[in-house]
Kinemage of the C-alpha trace (Angstrom):
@kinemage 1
@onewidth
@group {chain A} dominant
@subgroup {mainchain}
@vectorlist {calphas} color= white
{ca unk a 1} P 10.102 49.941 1.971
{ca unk a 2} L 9.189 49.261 -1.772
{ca unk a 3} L 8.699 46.388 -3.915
{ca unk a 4} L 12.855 45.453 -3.708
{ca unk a 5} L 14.201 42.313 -1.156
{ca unk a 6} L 16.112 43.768 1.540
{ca unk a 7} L 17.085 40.665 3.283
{ca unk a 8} L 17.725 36.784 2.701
{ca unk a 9} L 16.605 34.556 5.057
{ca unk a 10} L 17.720 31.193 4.547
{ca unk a 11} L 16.878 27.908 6.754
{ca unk a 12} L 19.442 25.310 7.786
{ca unk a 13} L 18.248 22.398 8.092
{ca unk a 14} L 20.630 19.923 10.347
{ca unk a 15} L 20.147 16.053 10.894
{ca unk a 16} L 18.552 13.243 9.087
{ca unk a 17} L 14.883 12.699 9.186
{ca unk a 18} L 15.003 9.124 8.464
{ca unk a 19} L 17.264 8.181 11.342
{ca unk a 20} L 15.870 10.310 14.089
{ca unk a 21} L 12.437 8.728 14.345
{ca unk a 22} L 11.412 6.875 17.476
{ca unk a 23} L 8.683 4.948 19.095
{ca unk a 24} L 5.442 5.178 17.059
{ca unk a 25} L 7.113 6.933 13.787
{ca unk a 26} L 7.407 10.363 15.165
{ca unk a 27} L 10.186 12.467 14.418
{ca unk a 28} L 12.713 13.613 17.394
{ca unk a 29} L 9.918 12.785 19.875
{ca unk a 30} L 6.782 11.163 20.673
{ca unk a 31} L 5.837 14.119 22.369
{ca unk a 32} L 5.895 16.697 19.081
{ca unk a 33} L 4.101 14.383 17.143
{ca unk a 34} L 5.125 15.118 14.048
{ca unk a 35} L 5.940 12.408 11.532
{ca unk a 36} L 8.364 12.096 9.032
{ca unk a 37} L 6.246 12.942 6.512
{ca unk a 38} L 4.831 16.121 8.493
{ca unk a 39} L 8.268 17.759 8.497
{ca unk a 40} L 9.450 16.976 4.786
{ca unk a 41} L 6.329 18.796 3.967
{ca unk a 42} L 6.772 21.466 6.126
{ca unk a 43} L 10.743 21.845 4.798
{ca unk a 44} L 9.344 21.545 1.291
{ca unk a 45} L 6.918 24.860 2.440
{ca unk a 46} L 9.379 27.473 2.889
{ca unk a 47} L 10.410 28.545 -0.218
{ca unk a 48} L 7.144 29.301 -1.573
{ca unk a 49} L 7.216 31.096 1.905
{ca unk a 50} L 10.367 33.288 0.954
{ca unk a 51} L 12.709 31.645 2.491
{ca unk a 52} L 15.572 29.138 1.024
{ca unk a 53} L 17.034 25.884 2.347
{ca unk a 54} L 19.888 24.338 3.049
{ca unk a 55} L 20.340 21.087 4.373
{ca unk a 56} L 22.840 19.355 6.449
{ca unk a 57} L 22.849 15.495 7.577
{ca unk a 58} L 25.824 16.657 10.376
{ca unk a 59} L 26.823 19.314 12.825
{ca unk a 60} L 30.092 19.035 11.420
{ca unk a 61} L 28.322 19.620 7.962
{ca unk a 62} L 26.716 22.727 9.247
{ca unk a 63} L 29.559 24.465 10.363
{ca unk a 64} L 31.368 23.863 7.094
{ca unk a 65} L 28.551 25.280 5.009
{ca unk a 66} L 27.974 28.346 7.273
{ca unk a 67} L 31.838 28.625 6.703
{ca unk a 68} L 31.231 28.685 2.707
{ca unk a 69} L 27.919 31.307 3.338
{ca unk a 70} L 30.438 33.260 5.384
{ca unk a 71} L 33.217 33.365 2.722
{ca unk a 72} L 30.684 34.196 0.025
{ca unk a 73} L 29.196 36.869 1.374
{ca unk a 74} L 32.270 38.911 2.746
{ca unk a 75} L 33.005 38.131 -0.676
{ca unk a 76} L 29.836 40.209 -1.758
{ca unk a 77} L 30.044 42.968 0.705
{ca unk a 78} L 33.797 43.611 -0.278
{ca unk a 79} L 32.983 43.867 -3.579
{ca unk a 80} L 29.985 46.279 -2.896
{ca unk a 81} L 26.986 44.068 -4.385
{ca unk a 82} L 25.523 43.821 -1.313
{ca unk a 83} L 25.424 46.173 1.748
{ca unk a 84} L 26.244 44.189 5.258
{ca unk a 85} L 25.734 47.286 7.697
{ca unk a 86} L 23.779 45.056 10.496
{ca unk a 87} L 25.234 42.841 12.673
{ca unk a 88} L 23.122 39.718 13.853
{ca unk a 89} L 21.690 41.704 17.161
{ca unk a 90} L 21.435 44.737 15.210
{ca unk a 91} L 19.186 42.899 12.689
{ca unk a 92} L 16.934 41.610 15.021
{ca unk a 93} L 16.397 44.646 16.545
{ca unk a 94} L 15.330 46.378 13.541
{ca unk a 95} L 12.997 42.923 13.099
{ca unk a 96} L 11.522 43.870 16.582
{ca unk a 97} L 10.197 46.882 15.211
{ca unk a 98} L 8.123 45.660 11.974
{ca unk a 99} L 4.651 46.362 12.410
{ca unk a 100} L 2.484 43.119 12.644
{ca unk a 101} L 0.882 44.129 8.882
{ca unk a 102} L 4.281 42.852 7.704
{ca unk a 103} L 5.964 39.297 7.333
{ca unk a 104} L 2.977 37.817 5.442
{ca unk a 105} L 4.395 35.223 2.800
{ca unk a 106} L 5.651 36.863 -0.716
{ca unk a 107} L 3.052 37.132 -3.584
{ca unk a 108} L 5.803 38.417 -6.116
{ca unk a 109} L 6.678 35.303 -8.188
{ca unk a 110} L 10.376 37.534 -7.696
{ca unk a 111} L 10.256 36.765 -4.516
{ca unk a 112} L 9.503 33.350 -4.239
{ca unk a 113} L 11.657 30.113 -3.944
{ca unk a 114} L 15.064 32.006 -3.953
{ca unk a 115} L 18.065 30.206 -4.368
{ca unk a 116} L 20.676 29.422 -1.620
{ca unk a 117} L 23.318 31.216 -0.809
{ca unk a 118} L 25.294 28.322 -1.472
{ca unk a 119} L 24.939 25.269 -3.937
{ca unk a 120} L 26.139 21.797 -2.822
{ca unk a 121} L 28.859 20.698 -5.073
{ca unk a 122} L 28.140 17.394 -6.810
{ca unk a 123} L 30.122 14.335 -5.289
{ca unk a 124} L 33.284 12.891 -7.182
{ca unk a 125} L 32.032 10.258 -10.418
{ca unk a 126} L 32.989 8.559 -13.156
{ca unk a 127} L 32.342 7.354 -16.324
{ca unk a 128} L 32.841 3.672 -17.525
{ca unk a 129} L 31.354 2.868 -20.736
{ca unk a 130} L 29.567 5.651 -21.178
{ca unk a 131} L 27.612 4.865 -17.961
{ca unk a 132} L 26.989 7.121 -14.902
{ca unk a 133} L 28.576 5.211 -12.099
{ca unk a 134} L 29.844 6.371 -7.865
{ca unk a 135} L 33.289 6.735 -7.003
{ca unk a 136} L 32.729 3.450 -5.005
{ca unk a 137} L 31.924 1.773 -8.320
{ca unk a 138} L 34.246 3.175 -10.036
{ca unk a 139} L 37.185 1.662 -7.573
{ca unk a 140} L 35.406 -1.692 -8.211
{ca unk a 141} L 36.056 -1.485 -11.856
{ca unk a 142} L 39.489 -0.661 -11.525
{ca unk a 143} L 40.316 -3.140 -9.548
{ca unk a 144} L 43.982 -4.384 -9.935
{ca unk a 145} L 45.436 -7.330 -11.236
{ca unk a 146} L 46.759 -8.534 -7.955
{ca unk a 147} L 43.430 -8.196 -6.518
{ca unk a 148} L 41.892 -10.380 -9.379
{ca unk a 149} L 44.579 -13.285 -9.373
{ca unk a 150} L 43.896 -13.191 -5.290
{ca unk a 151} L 40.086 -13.655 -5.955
{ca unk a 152} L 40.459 -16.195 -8.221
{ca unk a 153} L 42.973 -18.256 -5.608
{ca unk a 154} L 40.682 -18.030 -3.173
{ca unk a 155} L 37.572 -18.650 -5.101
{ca unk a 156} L 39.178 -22.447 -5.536
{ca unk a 157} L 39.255 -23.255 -2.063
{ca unk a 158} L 36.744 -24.758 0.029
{ca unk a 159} L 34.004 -23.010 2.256
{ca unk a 160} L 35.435 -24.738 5.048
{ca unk a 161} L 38.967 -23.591 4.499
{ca unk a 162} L 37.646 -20.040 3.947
{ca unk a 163} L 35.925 -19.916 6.927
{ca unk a 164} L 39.286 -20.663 8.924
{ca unk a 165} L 41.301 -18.419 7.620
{ca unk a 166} L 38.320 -16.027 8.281
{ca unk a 167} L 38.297 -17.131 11.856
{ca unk a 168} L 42.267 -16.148 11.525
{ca unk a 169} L 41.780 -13.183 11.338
{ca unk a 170} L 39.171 -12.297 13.539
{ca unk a 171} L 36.202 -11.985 10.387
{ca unk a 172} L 32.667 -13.494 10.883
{ca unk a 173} L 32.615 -16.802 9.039
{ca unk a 174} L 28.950 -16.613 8.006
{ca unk a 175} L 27.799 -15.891 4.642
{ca unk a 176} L 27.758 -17.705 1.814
{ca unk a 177} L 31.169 -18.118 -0.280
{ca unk a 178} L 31.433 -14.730 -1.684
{ca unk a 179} L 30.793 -13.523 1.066
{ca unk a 180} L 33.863 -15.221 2.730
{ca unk a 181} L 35.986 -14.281 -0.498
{ca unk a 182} L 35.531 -10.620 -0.112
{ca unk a 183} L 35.801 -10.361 3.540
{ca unk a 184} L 39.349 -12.462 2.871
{ca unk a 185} L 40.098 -9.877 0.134
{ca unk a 186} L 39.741 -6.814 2.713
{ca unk a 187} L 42.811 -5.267 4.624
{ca unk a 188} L 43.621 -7.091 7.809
{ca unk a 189} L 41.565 -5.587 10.782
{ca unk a 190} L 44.092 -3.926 13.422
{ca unk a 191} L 45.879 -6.566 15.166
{ca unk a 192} L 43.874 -4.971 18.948
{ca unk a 193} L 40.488 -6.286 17.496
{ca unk a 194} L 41.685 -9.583 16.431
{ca unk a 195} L 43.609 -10.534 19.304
{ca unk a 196} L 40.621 -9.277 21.078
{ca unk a 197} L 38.236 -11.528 19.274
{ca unk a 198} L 40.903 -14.566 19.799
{ca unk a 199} L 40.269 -14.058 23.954
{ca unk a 200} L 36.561 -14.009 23.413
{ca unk a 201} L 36.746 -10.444 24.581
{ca unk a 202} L 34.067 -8.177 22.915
{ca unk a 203} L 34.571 -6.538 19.569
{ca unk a 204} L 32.136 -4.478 17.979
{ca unk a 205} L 31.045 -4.828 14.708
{ca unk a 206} L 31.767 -2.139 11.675
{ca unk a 207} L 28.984 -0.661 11.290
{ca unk a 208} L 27.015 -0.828 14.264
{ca unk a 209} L 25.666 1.372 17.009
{ca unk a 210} L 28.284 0.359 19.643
{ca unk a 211} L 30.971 0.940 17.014
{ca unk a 212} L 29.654 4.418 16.466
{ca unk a 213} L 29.971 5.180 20.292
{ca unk a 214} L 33.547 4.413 20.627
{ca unk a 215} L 34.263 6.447 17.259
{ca unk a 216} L 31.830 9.762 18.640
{ca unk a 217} L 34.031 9.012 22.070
{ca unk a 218} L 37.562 8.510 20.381
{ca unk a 219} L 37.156 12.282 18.202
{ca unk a 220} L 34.735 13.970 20.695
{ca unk a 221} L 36.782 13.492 24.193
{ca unk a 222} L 40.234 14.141 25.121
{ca unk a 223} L 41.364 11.338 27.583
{ca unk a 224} L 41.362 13.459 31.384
{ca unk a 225} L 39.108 16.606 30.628
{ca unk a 226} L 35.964 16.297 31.506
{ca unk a 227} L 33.326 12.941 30.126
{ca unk a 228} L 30.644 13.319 27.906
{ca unk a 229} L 26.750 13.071 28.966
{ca unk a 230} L 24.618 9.704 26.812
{ca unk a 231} L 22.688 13.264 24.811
{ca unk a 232} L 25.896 14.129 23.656
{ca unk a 233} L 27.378 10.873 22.552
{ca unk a 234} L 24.504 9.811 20.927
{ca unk a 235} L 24.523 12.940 19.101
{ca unk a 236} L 27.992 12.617 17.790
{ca unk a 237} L 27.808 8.812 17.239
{ca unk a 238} L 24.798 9.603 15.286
{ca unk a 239} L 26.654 11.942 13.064
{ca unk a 240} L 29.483 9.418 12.815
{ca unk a 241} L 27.724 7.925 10.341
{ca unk a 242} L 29.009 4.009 11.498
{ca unk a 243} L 26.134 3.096 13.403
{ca unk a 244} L 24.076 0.679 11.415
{ca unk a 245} L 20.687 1.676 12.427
{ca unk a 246} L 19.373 4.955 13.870
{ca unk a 247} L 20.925 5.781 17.193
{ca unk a 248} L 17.633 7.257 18.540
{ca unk a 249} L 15.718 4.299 17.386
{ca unk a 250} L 13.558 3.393 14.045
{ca unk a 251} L 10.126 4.248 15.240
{ca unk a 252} L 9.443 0.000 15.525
{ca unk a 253} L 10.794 -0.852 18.763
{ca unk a 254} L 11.820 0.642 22.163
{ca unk a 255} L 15.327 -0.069 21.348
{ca unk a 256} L 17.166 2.294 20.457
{ca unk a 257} L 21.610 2.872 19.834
{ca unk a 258} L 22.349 2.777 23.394
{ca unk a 259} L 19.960 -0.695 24.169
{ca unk a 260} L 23.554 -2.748 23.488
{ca unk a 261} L 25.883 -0.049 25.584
{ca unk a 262} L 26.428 -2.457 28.207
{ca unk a 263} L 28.814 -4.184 26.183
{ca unk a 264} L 31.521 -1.217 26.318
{ca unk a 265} L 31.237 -1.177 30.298
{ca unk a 266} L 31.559 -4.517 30.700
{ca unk a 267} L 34.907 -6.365 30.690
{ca unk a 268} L 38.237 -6.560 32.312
{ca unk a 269} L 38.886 -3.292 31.496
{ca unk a 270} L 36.211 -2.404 29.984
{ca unk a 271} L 36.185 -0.307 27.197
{ca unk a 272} L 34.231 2.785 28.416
{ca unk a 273} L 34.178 3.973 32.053
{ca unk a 274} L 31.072 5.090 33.879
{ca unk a 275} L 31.238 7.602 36.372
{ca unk a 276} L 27.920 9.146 37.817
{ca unk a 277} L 26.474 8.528 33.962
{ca unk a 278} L 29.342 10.629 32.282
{ca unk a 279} L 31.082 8.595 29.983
{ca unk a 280} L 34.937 8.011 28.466
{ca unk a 281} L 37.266 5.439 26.808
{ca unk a 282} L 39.090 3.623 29.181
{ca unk a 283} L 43.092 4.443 29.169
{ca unk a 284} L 44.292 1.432 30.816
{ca unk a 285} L 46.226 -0.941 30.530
{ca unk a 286} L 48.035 0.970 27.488
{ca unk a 287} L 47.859 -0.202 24.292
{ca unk a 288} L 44.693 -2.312 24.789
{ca unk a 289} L 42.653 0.309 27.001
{ca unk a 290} L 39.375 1.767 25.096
{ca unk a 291} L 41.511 4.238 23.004
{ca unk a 292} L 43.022 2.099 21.324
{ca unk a 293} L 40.149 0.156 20.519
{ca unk a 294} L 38.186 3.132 19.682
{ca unk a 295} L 40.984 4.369 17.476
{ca unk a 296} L 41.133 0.180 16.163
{ca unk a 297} L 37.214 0.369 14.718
{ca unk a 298} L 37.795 4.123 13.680
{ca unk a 299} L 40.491 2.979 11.146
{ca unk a 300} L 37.939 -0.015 10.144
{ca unk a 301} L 34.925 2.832 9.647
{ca unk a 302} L 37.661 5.028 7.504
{ca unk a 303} L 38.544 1.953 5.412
{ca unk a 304} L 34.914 0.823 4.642
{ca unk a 305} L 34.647 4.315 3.837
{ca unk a 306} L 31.482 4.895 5.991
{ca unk a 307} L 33.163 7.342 8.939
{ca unk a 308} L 31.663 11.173 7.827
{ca unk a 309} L 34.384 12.558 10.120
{ca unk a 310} L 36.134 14.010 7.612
{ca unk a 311} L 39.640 13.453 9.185
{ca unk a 312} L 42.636 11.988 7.777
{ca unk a 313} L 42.957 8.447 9.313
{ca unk a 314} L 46.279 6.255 8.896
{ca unk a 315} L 44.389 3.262 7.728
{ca unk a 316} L 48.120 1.467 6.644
């Protein structure tokens, strides 16, 4: 009783909005018809409600920041500021027994929009001329001497000499001539996906949906234990963060991240098996089976430095 909080509630809010709209610009499903803008308001509600918010674009993200709210308050109840006598059943069970004359939104300005239990710590920056710039700018402007002499060879050359030695090694020869430069400029893709490419056997691009797939299969599935449903994959290939468009579609089309999935069945191997509609990377023959391809494009998602993973890769 009284005027005094005697719980926090806090909402965690998992997943992208943006890239989990389908058919007709609903969010999740057609079926809940809700749009986009329907559940930013309705996230943008709750702390005027009581309640705060934290967000998270990944499952992996989640668990890491319930990890932090976990450290921070054992933290609290160790140092007696706050009293952690409930455990989760026991709290609901003493919810269950609230009279239906309580729960009504806070009307105490105390009481409203409360902060989260933890803070998001601001990603790495730095300075250059007194401007704010990313880390991803930043490595741009300190970009070393051997890189610039490169550059410049290159930049002398012809567009048709470019595009062979981009053919060479496996990189698309479209673009215009910076284009071609910078590709040149990037670390060799993994000798699998340009010997690949050489055969005219399928390679997927970096970033794509398909690309995505074989990165979700190549962390999520151990090679003989048991294959992963299309929910799941597209789940974790969604949270991979190297698919180039939404895996569950954009709301414009019927096609969604699986429409090109074909493309990693097909082949001599191919590069995902299909048994009963439970997938994995092929394992054979060894050392150009699915693994290794999967592990091939994860190293090329870790060096473009769009894989949210969060594990060290080898990308030497």
């Amino acid at each position: 009783g009284g005027d005094e909080r005697k719980c926090h509630i806090c909402y965690l809010i998992e997943g992208d909005i943006d890239r989990t709209t389908v058919h007709g610009g609903f969010v999740g499903r057609s079926a809940y018809r809700k749009t986009v803008q329907d559940v930013k308001d309705a996230i943008e509600s709750l702390p005027n409600m009581g309640f705060s918010v934290i967000e998270s674009k990944t499952k992996f993200g989640s668990l890491e920041k319930i990890k932090r709210v976990a450290k921070e308050f054992l933290w609290r109840a160790n140092n007696g500021s706050i009293d952690c006598t409930h455990t989760y059943d026991k709290f609901l069970d003493e919810v269950k027994k609230i009279g239906n004359d309580k729960g009504e939104p806070p009307t105490d300005p105390r009481h409203k929009n409360p902060a989260p239990p933890i803070i998001d710590e601001m990603p790495p920056t730095a300075t250059a001329g007194g401007a704010h710039v990313t880390q991803s700018t930043a490595s741009k402007i300190e970009e070393s001497e051997e890189v610039v002499a490169r550059r410049e060879e290159l930049t002398k050359l012809s567009i048709k000499e470019l595009k062979n030695m981009c053919k060479e090694r496996a990189e698309q020869i479209s673009g215009t001539k910076k284009d071609l430069v910078q590709r040149l400029l990037r670390q060799r893709n993994p000798e699998i996906l340009i010997s690949r490419a050489r055969r005219n056997q399928y390679v997927p691009k970096v970033p794509s949906c398909n690309a995505s797939i074989l990165v979700a299969l190549h962390l999520h599935h151990e090679p003989g234990t048991k294959s992963l449903t299309k929910e799941k994959i597209m789940m974790f290939a969604e949270e991979s963060g190297v698919n180039k468009d939404p895996m569950f579609g954009n709301g414009k089309s019927w096609y969604d991240g699986w429409s090109g999935f074909k493309d990693l069945t097909g082949g001599d191997p191919g590069l995902v098996s299909d048994v009963k509609r439970k997938y994995a990377l092929t394992t054979q023959p060894i050392g150009s089976a699915g693994v290794d391809v999967a592990k091939a494009v994860h190293i090329v998602a870790h060096r473009q430095g769009i894989c949210r993973c969060g594990r060290y890769v080898d990308t030497s």
